[in-house]
C-alpha positions in Angstrom: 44.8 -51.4 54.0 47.1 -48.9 52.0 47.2 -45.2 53.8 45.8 -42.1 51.9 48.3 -39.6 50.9 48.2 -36.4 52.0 47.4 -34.4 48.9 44.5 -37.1 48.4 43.3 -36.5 51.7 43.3 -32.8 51.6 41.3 -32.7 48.1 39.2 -34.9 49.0 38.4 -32.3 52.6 37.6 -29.4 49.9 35.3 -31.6 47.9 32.8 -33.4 50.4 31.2 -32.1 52.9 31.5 -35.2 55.2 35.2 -36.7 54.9 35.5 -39.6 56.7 32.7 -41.6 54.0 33.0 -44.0 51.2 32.6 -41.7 48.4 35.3 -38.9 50.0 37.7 -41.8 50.1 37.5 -42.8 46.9 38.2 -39.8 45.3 41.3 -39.3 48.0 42.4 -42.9 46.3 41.8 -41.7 42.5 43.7 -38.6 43.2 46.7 -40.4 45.0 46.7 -43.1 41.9 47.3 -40.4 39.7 43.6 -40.6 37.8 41.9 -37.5 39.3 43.6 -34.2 39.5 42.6 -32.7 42.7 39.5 -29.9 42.0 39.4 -31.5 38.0 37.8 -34.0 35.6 39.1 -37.5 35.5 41.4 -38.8 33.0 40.1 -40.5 29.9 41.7 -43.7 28.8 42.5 -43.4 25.1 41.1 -46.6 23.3 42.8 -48.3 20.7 42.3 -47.1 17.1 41.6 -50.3 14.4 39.2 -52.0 12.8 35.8 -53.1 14.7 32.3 -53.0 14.1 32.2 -49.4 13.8 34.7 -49.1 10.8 33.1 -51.8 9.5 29.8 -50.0 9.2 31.5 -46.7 8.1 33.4 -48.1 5.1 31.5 -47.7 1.1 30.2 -50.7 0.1 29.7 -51.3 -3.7 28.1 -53.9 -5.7 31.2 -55.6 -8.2 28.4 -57.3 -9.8 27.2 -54.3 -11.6 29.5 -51.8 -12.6 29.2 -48.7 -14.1 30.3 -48.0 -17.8 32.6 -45.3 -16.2 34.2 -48.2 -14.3 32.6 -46.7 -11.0 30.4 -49.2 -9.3 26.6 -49.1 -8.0 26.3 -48.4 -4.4 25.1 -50.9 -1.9 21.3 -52.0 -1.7 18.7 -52.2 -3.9 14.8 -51.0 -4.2 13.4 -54.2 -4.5 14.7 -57.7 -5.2 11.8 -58.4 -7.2 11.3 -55.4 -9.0 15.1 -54.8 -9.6 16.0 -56.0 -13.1 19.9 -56.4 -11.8 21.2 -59.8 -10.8 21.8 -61.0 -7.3 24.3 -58.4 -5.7 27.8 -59.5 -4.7 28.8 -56.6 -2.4 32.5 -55.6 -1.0 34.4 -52.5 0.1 35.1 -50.0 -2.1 38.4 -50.2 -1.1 38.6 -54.0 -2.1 37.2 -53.7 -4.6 39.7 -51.5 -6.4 42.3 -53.5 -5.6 40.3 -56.8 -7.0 41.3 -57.9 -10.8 38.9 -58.6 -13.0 38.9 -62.0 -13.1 38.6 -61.8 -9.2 36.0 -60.1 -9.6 33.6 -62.3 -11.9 34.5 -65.1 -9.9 33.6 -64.0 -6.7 30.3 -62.7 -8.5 29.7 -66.2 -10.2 30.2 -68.2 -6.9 27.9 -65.6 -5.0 24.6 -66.3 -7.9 25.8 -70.1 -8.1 24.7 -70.4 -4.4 20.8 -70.6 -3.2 20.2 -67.2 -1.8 17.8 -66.0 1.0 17.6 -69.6 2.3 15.9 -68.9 5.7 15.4 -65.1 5.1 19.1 -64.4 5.4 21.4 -64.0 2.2 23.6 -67.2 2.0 27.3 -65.4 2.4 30.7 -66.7 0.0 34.0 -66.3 0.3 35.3 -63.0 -1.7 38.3 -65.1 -2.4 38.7 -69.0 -3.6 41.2 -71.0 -2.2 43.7 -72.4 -4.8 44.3 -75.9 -5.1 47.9 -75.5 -4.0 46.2 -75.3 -0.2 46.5 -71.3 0.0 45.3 -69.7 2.5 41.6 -67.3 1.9 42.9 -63.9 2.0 39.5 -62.4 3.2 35.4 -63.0 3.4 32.1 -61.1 2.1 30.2 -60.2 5.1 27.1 -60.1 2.2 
């Protein structure tokens, strides 16, 4: 079993009332590891920034299906899919969607309404992108 330093002992004496227990010594362990600073919070491990669900969530989704006469699109969702006189929705993010031509665009709207939608209660999901017939690689997928 490794010893305690000194300093981790000593802070560890000022915190608890009874030293020589299970609790006292792990705090004398943090603060000789470098985690705790003796008498102040514990460190916080910085995650790593990227994508994940959460961004995922947070990004603007538009329907390319529909736009606007302004070129802007409509936002995601609709009232009612049976009151709603607009087609089946192909959504992306915003951000894709600027970057999309137009010819992109219809087709990824096309192959969405060819396809049989809410087929078990769940909307049947297509590739944003087609793959070429040279083999290409698909550069991305709708998530709707």
């Amino acid at each position: 079993m490794a010893k305690l330093c000194p300093k981790g002992k000593a802070a560890a004496k000022r915190k608890f009332d009874v030293y020589p227990s299970a609790y006292a010594n792990m705090y004398a362990s943090a603060v000789c590891s470098g985690k705790v600073k003796p008498g102040g919070k514990k460190k916080t491990v910085k995650k790593a920034k990227g994508g994940g669900l959460r961004e995922w969530v947070k990004e603007r989704w538009v329907d390319i299906g529909a736009p606007k006469k302004n070129g802007k699109y409509q936002p995601c969702g609709r009232k009612s899919t049976k009151s709603s006189k607009r087609k089946y929705p192909k959504y992306v993010p915003i951000a894709k969607a600027n970057k999309m031509s137009t010819s992109q665009k219809t087709s990824a709207v096309k192959r969405k309404r060819s396809k049989a939608q809410g087929v078990g209660g769940k909307p049947t999901n297509v590739k944003t992108f087609s793959a070429k017939s040279g083999g290409s690689l698909l550069v991305a997928s709708c998530y709707n």
